[in-house]
N, C-alpha and C positions, 0 to 999 in steps of 0.2 A: 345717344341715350343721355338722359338728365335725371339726377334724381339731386331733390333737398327735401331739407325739414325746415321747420320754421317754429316759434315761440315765442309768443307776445303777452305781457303781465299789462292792467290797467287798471286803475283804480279812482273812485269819482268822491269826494267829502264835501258836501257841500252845505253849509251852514249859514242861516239869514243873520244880519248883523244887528248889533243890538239897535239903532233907530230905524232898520225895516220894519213898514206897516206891512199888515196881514192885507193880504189883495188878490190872495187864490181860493176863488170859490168851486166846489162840488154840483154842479149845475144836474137841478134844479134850486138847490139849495141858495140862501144868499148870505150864509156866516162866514164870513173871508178868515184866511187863515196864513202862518207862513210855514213854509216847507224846509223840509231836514231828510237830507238822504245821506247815505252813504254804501259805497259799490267797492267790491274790487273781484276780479276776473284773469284767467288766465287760456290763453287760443294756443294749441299745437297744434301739428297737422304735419302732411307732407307731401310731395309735388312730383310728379314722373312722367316725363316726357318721352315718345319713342319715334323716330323721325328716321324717313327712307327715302333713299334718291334714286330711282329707276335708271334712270335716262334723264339728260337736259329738259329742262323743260316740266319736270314734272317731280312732284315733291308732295308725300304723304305723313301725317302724323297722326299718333294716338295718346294719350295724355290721360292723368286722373291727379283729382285732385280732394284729397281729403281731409277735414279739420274737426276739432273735437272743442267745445269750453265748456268749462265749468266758472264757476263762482256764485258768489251772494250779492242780496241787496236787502237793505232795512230803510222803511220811508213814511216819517214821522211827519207831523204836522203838529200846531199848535195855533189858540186862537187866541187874540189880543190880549186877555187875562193872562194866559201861557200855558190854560188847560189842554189836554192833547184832544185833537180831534181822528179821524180817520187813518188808520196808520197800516204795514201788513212789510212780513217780512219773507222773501221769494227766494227759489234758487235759478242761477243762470243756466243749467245745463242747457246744451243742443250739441249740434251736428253740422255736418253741410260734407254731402258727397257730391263730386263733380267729374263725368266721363265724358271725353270728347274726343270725334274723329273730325277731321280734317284734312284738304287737300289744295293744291294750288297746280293746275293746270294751265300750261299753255300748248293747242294743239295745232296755232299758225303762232305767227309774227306777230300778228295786230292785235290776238284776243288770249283774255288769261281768263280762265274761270276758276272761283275762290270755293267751294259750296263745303258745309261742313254741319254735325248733328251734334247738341249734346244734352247730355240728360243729367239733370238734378235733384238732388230727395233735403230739402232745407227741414231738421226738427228744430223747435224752438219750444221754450214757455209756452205753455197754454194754448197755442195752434196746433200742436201734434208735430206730421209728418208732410210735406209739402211737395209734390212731385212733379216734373213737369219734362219733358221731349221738347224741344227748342232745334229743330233748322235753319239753315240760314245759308246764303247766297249772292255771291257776287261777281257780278258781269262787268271787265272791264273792256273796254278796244280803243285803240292807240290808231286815229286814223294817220296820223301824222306826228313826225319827231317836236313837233310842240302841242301833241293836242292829247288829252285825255279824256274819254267819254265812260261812266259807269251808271249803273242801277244796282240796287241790292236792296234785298230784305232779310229780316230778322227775326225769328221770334226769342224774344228775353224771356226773360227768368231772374229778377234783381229780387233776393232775398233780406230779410231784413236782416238788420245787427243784432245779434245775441245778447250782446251785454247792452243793447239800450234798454228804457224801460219798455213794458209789456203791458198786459192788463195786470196792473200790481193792488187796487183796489178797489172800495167801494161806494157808491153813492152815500153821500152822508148819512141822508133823512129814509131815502126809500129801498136800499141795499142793493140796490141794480146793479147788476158785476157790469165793466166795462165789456167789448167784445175783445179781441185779441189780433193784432198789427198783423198782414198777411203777406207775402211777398207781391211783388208785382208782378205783372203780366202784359207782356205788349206786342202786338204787330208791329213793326218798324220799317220806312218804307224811306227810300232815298234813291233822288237821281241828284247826278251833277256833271259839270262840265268845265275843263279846265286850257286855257290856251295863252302859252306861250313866246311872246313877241321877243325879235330877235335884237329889241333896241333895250333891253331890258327889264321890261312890262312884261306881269302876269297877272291874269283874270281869269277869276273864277267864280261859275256860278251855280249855285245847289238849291236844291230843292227835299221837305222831307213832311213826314207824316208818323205821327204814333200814336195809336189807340192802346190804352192800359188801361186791361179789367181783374183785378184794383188796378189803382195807382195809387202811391207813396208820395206823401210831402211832410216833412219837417215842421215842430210847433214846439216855439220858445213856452216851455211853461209860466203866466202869468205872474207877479212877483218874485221872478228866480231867474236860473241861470241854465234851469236843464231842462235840453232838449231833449223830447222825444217823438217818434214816428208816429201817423197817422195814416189812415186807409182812405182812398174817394173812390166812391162805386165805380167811377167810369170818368178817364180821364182822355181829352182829345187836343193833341198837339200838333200844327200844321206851320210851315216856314220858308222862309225865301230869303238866300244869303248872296252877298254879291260883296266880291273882294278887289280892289287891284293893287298893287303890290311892285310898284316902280324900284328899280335900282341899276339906274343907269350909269356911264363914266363918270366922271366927277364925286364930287363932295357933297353932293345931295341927295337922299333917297325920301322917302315914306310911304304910305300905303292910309285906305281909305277901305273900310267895312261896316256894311249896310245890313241889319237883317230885322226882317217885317215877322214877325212871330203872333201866333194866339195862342195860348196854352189854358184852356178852362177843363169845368169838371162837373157831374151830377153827381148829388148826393145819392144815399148818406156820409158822414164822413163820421168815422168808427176807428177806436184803439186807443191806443194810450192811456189818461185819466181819463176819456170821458164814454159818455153813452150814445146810442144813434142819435145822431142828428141830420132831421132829413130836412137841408135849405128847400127853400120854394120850387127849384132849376135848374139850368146852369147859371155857371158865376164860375169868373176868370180866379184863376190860381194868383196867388199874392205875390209872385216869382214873375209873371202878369205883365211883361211890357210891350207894347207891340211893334215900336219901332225905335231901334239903336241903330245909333252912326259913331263911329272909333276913327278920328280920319289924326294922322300923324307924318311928322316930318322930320328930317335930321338934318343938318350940315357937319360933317366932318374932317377936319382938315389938321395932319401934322398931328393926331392924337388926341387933340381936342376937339369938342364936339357943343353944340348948341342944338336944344329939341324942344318943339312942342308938342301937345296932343290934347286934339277938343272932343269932348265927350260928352251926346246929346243924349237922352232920355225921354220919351215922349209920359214916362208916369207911370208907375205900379200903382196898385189896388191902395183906396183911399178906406177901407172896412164898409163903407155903404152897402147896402143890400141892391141887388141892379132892380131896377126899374122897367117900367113897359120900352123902354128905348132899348133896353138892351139886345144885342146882338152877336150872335157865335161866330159868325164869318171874321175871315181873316182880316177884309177894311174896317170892320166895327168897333171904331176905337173907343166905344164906350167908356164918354167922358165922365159921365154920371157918377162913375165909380172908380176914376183914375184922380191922383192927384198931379198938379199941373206939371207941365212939363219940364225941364233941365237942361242947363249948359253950364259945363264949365271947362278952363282950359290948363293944364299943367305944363309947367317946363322946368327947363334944366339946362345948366351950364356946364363945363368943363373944360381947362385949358391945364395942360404942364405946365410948371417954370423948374427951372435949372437953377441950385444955389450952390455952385461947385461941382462937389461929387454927389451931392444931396438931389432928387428931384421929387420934386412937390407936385401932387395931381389933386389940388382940393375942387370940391365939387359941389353945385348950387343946385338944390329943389326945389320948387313949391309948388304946391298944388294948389287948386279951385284961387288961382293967380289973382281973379277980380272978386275973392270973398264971397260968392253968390250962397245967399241966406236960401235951405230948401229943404224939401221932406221928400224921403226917398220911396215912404210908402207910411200907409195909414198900418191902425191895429186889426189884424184880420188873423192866422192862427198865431202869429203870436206878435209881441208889441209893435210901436211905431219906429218907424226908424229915419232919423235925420241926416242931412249929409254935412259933412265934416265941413268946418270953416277953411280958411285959409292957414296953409303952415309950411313952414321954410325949415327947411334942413340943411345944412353945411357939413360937408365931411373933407378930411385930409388924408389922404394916403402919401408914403413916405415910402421911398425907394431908395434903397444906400449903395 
């Protein structure tokens, strides 16, 4: 048996600084304006777990998990004059109830089955009451002491945050309430395959799929600092990861990870400040990359160690609207609307010295090592984002 509580206080003030221009508009509107909030909130709950072991092999749980917030929010505006524009002050009340059964079988040697159900009722601002049954399953088999084979599906249930914003107001000119952020919903589908070489090499290879009706993404409010959630009618994620993972005798290890991704969406996309907006089609999510490599290496010897790691990026969403070229398939790297692609390489030093009884472990950083000037992604739900220049860090650690 487990039981806890839990209690989290949070609070958001956020205020534009005296030479911020007004640069948040109420769309349709075009009177830009800057923004003034201010939050605070408080989550309790509690958590209980209840867990049985029949016999070897076989392992049942039941669990619930329940949480309660309250708080406020006020969210002001002001237009380059300093008159106020659109403003509205909310309460955070919600909920989130969570029951789940669960089990982990194994009824040979080679196969374990995971399968388990659980039910959620998410209230919030302005969406009411949110319900959803979610199963889910997992097949693993062990054909061999180095090999792992699994498949499994899911259905989610990823509710939004209570104390972000919600529909808090209104269109300037035409009084359109916004709609209200909704939880997600998704089928989740995964196979992968994992094998074990006895010279110290591991390789592994996955595959997965989720469809979410909504789906949830994040949007940097335009002249400000706060984030809030967003709805896409229908979001479709499809992926192929491949890892390998050396660490053989010696002073050398590293590992090399590959994953080809598409994650796009149809509109409308709904919540937050704003009103429906229904894009043309699909168009790739700004999170949007379809192909990363992480390939890294270390030498380590006597407690010091020398590293590098090169980090490629084929290009997130550049804000363009896709074009007749565009394409939803997983090769469609729809350049039209990606911005170019990325390398850069990081390393790091470190060696002990011995000054007596004193010993010294200072240590050398730097990243993006050859300075590569780049943009990490254009303006799409919310600003552009550049990648950081080159910067060195030095630290000492001291051991007496």
């Amino acid at each position: 048996m487990f039981a806890g509580l839990l209690y989290r206080w949070g609070s958001l003030d956020y205020r534009p600084g005296a030479s911020d221009q007004p640069s948040f508009v109420f769309f349709p509107d075009t009177v830009p304006f800057n923004l003034r909030e201010h939050r605070t909130f408080r989550t309790y709950g509690t958590k209980l777990d209840y867990t049985l072991h029949p016999r070897h092999g076989y392992e049942y749980k039941l669990g619930a998990q329940v949480t309660g917030t309250s708080g406020s929010e006020k969210f002001a505006t002001l237009d380059a004059g300093g008159s106020p524009g659109p403003g509205s002050g909310s309460n955070l009340n919600g909920s989130d109830v969570g029951l789940y059964a669960q089990a982990s079988l194994a009824p040979a040697e080679l196969i374990e089955i995971r399968p388990g159900v659980r039910y959620d009722a998410h209230q919030a601002p302005f969406a009411g009451t949110q319900t959803q049954v979610s199963p889910r399953v997992k097949l693993s088999v062990y054909p061999g002491t180095g090999d792992t084979f699994w498949l499994y599906y899911g259905r989610l249930f990823v509710p939004t945050n209570i104390e972000d914003l919600r529909s808090i107001t209104s269109i300037a000119d035409s009084g359109v309430v916004t709609e209200p952020t909704l939880p997600e919903r998704d089928d989740f589908y995964e196979t992968g395959y994992v094998h074990r070489f006895p010279i110290g090499v591991v390789t592994k290879l996955a595959a997965y799929h989720k469809e979410s009706s909504p789906g949830i993404d994040d949007n940097t409010v335009p002249g400000s600092a706060i984030v809030t959630d967003v709805n896409i009618a229908r979001v479709h994620i499809t992926g192929i990861e491949v890892v390998v993972e050396a660490k053989p005798r010696g002073p050398l290890s590293g590992y090399v990870n590959a994953a080809l991704c598409h994650a796009y969406g149809h509109g409308p996309v709904t919540g937050g400040f704003f009103p429906a907006q229904a894009p043309p089609g699909d168009f790739d999510l700004d999170h949007d990359q379809r192909l990363s490599i992480v390939a890294s290496t270390t030498y380590s010897m006597r407690e010091g160690h020398l590293s590098a790691t090169g980090i490629y990026g084929s290009g997130l969403t550049n804000g363009n609207d896709p074009d007749a070229s565009y394409g939803p398939g997983l090769l469609d790297f729809n350049r039209s609307i990606k911005v170019s692609p990325n390398f850069i390489l990081n390393a790091s030093a470190g060696w002990p010295v011995r000054m007596g009884q004193v010993l010294l472990r200072p240590e050398l950083s730097v990243d993006n090592v050859f300075d590569e000037r780049y943009i990490l992604k254009g303006a799409f739900f919310s600003g552009a984002s550049y990648g950081r220049p080159r910067s060195v860090q030095l630290k000492l650690g001291v051991a007496l």
